[in-house]
PLY file of the C-alpha trace (Angstrom):
ply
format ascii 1.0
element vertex 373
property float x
property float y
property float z
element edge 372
property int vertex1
property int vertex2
end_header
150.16 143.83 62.40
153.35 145.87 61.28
154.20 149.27 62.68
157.31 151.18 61.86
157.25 152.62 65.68
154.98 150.24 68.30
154.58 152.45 71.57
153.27 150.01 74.18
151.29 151.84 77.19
148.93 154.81 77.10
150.29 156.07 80.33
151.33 159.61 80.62
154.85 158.00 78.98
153.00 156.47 75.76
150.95 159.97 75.43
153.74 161.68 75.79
155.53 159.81 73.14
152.23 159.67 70.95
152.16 163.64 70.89
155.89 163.94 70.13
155.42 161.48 66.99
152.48 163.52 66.10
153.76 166.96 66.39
157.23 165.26 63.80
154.83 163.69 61.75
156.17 160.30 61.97
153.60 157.11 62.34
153.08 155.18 65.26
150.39 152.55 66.86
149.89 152.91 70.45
148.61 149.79 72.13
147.39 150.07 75.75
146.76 146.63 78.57
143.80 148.14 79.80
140.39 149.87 78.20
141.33 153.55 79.41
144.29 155.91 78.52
146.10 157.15 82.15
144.75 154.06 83.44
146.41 153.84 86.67
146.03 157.52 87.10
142.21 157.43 87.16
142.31 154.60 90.18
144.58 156.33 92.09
143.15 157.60 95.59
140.72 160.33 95.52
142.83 163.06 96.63
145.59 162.90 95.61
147.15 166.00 93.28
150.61 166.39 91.75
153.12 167.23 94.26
155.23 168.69 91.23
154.53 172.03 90.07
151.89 172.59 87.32
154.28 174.20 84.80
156.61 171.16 85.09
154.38 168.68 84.86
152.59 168.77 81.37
152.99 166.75 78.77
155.32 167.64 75.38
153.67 170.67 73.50
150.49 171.30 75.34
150.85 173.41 78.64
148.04 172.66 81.46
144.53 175.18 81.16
145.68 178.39 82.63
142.70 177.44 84.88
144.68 174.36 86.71
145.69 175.21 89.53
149.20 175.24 90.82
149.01 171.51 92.22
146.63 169.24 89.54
144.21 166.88 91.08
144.39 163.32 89.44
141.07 164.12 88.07
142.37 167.09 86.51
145.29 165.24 85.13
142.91 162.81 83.58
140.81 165.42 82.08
144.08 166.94 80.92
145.27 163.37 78.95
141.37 162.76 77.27
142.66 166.83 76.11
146.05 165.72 74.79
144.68 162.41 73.26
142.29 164.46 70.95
144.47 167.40 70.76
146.82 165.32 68.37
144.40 162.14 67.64
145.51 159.75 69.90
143.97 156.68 69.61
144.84 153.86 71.21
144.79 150.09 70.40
142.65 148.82 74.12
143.09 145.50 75.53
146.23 144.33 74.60
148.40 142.83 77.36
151.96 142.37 76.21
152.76 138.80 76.77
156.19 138.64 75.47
158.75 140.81 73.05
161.65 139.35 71.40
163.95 140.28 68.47
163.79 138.50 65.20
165.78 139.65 61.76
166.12 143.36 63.27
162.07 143.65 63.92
160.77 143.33 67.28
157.73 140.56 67.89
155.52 141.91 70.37
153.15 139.17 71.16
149.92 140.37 73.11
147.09 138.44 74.65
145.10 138.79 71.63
147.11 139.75 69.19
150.94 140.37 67.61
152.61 143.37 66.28
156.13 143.54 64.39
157.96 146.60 64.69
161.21 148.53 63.80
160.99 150.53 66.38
159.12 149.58 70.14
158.55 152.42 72.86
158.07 150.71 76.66
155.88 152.99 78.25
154.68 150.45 80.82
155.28 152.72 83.70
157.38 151.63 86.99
154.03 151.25 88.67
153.46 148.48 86.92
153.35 145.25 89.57
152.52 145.58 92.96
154.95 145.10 95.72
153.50 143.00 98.13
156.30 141.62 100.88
155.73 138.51 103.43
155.85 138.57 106.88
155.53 135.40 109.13
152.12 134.77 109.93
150.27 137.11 107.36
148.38 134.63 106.24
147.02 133.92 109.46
145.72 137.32 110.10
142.69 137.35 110.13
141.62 141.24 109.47
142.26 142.88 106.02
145.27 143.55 104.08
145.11 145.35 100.67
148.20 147.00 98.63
147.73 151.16 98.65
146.86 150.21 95.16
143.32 149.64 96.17
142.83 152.68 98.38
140.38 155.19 97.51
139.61 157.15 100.64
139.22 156.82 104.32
135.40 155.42 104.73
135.88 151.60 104.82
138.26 152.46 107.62
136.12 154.76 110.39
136.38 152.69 113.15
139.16 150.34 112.43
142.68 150.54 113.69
144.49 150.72 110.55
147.85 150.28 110.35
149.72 152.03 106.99
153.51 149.69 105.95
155.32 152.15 104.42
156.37 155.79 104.56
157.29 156.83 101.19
154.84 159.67 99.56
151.62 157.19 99.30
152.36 156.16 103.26
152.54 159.14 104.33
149.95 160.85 102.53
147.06 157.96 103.34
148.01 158.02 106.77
147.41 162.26 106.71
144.15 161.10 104.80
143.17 158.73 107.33
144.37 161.11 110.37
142.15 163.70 109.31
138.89 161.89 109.61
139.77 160.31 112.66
140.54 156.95 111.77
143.11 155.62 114.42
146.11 155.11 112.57
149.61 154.21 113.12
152.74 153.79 110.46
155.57 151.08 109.89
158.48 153.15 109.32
161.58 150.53 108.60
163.98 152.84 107.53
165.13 156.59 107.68
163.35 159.08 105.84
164.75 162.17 103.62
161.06 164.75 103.71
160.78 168.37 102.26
157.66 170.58 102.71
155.70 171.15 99.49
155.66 174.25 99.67
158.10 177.27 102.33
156.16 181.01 102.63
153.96 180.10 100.48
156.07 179.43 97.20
156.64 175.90 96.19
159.75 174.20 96.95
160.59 172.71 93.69
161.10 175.95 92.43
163.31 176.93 95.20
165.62 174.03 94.86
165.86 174.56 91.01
167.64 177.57 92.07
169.77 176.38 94.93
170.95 173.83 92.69
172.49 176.46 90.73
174.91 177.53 93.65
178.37 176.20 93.40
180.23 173.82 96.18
177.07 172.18 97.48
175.71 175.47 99.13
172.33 174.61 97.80
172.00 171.32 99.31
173.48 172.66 102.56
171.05 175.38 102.44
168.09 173.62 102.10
169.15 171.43 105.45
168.87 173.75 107.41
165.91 175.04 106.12
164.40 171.66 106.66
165.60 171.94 110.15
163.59 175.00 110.97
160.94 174.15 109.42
160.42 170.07 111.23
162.20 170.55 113.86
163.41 167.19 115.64
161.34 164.52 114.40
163.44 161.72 115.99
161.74 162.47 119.03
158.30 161.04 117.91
159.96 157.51 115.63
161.16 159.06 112.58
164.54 158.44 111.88
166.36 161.16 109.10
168.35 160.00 106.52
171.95 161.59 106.37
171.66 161.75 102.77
169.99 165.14 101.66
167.12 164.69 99.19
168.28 165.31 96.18
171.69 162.99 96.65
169.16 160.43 97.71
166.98 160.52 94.74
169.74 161.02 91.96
171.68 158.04 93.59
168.58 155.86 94.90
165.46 156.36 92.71
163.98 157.10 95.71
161.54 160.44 96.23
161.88 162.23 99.11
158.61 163.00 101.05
156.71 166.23 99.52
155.19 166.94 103.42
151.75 168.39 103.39
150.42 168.09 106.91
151.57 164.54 107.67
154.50 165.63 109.82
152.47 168.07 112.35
149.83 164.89 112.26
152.86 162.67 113.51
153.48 165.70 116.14
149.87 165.90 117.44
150.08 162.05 118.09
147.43 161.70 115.17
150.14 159.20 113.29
151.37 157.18 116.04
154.88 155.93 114.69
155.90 152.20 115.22
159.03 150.56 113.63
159.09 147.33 110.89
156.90 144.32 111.31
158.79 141.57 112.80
155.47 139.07 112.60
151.87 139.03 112.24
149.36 137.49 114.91
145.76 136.33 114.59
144.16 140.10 115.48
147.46 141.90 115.79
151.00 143.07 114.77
154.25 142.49 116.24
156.77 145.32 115.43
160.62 144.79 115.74
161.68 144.63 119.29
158.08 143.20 120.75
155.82 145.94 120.74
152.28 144.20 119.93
149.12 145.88 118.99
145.57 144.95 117.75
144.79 146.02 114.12
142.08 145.44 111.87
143.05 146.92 108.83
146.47 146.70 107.17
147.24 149.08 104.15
150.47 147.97 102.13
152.59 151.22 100.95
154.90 149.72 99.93
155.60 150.55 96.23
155.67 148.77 93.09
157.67 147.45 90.37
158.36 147.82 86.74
159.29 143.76 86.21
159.98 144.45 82.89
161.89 141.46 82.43
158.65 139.75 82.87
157.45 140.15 79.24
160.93 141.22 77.32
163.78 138.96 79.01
166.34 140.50 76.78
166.56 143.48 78.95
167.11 141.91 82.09
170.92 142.56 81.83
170.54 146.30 80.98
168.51 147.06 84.00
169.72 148.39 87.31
169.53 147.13 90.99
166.13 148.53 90.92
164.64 146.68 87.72
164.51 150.29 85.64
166.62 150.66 82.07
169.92 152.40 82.59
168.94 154.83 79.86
166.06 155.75 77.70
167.74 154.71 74.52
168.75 150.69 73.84
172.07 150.09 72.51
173.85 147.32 71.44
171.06 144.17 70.53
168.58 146.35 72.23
168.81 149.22 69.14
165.40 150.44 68.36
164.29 149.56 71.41
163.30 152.68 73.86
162.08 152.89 77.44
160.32 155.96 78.80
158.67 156.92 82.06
161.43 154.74 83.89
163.44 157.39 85.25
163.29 157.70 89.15
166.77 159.34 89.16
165.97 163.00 88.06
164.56 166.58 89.63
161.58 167.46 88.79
159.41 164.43 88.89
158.49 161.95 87.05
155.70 163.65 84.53
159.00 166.32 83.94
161.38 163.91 83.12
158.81 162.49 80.78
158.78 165.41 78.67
162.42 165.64 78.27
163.17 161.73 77.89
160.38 162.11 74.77
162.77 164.60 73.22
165.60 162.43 73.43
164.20 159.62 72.16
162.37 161.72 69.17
166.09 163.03 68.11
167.05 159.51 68.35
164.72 158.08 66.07
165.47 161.13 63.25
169.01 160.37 63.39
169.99 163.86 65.24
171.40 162.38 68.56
0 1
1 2
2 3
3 4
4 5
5 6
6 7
7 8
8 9
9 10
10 11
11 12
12 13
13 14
14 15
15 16
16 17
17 18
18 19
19 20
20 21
21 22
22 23
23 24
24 25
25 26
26 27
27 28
28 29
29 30
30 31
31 32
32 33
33 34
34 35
35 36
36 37
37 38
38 39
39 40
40 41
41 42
42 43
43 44
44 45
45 46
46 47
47 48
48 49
49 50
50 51
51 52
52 53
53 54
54 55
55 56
56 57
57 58
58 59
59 60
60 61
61 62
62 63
63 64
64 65
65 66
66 67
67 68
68 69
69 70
70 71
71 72
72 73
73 74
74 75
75 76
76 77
77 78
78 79
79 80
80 81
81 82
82 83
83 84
84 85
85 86
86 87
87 88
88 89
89 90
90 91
91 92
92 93
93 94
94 95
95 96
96 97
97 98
98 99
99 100
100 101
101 102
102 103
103 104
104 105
105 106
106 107
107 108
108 109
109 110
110 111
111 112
112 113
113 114
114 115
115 116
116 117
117 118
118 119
119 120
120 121
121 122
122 123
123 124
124 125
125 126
126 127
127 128
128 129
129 130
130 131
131 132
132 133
133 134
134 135
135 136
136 137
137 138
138 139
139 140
140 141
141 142
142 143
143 144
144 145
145 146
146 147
147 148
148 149
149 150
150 151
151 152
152 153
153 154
154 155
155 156
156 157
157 158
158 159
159 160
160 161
161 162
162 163
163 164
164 165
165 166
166 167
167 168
168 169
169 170
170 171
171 172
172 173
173 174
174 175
175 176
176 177
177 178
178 179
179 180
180 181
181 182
182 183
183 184
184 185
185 186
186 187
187 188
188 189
189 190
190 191
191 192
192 193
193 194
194 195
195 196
196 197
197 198
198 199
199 200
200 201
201 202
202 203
203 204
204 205
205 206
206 207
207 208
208 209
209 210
210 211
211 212
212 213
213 214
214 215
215 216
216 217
217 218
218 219
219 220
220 221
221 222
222 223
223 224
224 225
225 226
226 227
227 228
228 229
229 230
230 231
231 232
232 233
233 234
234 235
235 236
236 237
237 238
238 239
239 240
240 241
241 242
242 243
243 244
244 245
245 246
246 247
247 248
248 249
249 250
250 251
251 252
252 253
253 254
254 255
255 256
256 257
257 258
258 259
259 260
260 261
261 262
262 263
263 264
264 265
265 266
266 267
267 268
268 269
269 270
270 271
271 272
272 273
273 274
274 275
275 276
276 277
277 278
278 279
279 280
280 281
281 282
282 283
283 284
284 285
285 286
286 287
287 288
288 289
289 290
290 291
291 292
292 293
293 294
294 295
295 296
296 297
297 298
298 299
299 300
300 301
301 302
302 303
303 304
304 305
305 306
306 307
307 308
308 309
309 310
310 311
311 312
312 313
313 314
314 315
315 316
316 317
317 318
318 319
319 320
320 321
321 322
322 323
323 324
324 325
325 326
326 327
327 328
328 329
329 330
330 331
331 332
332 333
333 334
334 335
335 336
336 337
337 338
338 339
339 340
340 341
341 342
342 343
343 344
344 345
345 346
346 347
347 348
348 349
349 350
350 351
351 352
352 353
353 354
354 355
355 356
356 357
357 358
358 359
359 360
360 361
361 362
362 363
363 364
364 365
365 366
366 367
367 368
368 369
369 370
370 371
371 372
């Protein structure tokens, strides 16, 4: 099949992108790995909501219903996309798993599963959620209770009763072991490294907006600002196993990828003793984990939060030198023998989060394609 523009992924990236062609007029074909649009959004745990503010969070052209409310529930965001997709006609090619993409005579070969498209132009949309992260530890596979990637959560039932133990602290961490905490589900947390956390929201106005604001401030007064503020607000959290990173949030994510923690209740859970803190995993036993320096304990269930990756690479090898430590493109736009090839959705690097940087990427890559950037 030829396409002049091949968008691959109906994530909130390839909608995103679908809507902006739309709105210019320019064709497309939208081809999606799985059989639903926002695929990954509608298995996603059952509470989770946007921890980015509703008005920076929608899609290119089409606000959220006044009705949202300020934080959108992943069901809400799903309800949203079906919206979008026949707002401007979406429709997406289902079932086709990109195998491979290569470049042949300036048109790119995308070979799927079941089919194979040539196009000028190719969109990845694939998301950097694509492939679960799932590290080793000596003697996992000896363990003999459960271990299942956060990928698989969808609330705290299978685990009444179990002593679960959550790897990983980043948002998802932190936010199933709150889930779990709150129905009484004994629960403790892996934290390897230092952690950079911000409350959602301070007096009851969100934070994001805040910081847009104190980023405005000259000499770093912002970022100093919203230390202390953080200091207040936590207190000393080293006290009960959480070590803070010396890099302030919004160094960390612009230089790292990585999010700091939006904090809605897990912190005061940690305080009460309802998250009982432990450090990395040097080893698992039979019926327990051993954490680094020798602490042992008996769990039943393990639940791996511990991210994913885009692996790009995996299906368009060409890219693998203009990718970053982290596997993500080092710009939206290819250049070079990667021109006409665009990646959105793969920016971990900006305010605002990810759906926000979505929006704007689109435009970019929209100018690109009409020749005004």
């Amino acid at each position: 099949m030829q396409t002049e523009n091949l968008i691959i992924g109906a994530g909130p990236a390839g909608l995103a992108m679908a809507g902006r062609l739309s709105q210019a007029g320019l064709h497309y074909t939208l081809i999606e790995g799985s059989d639903h649009a926002g695929n990954a959004w509608r298995n996603h745990y059952d509470r989770l909501h946007l921890h980015t503010v509703k008005q920076f969070s929608h899609l290119p052209h089409m606000s959220f219903p006044e009705e949202y409310p300020t934080y959108v529930s992943k069901d809400q965001l799903v309800q949203y996309f079906e919206g979008y997709m026949e707002h401007f006609n979406i429709i997406p090619i289902y079932k086709q798993q990109v195998v491979s993409i290569s470049k042949e005579n300036g048109y790119y070969q995308v070979l799927t599963d079941s089919n194979s498209y040539q196009a000028k132009n190719i969109i990845v949309a694939t998301g950097v959620n694509r492939v679960a992260h799932i590290p080793d530890w000596p003697g996992k596979n000896e363990f003999e209770g459960e271990i299942l990637h956060s990928r698989q959560y969808k609330n705290y039932e299978p685990f009444i009763g179990k002593k679960t133990l959550v790897v990983g602290f980043g948002n998802t961490g932190a936010e199933l072991c709150l889930d779990l905490s709150e129905h009484d589900v004994e629960v403790y947390a892996s934290v390897r490294s230092p952690i950079s956390v911000v409350p959602r929201d301070l007096n009851g106005r969100p934070v994001q907006v805040t910081s847009k604001q104190l980023a405005k401030l000259p000499f770093g007064l912002g970022d100093w600002l919203g230390s202390q503020i953080r200091k207040i607000y936590f207190g000393n959290l080293e006290k009960y196993g959480l070590k803070i990173s010396a890099m302030h949030p919004a160094q960390q994510l612009r230089e790292t990828g990585k999010t700091p923690i939006v904090d809605i209740g897990t912190m005061a859970a940690v305080k009460s003793g309802k998250i009982k803190v432990k450090p990395g995993i040097e080893r698992f036993n039979r019926s327990s984990v051993v954490f680094n320096g020798g602490e042992e304990i008996t769990i039943q269930s393990v639940i791996l939060a511990t991210g994913y990756r885009a692996a790009i690479q995996e299906f368009f090898p060409q890219i693998s030198q203009y990718v970053d430590e982290n596997g993500l493109p080092h710009s939206p736009i290819g250049k070079g023998e990667l021109e006409g090839a665009y990646f959105l959705g793969f920016d971990n690097y900006k305010l605002g989060g990810i759906l926000g940087t979505i929006n704007s990427d689109s435009q970019l890559i929209l100018d690109h394609l009409c020749g005004s950037a």
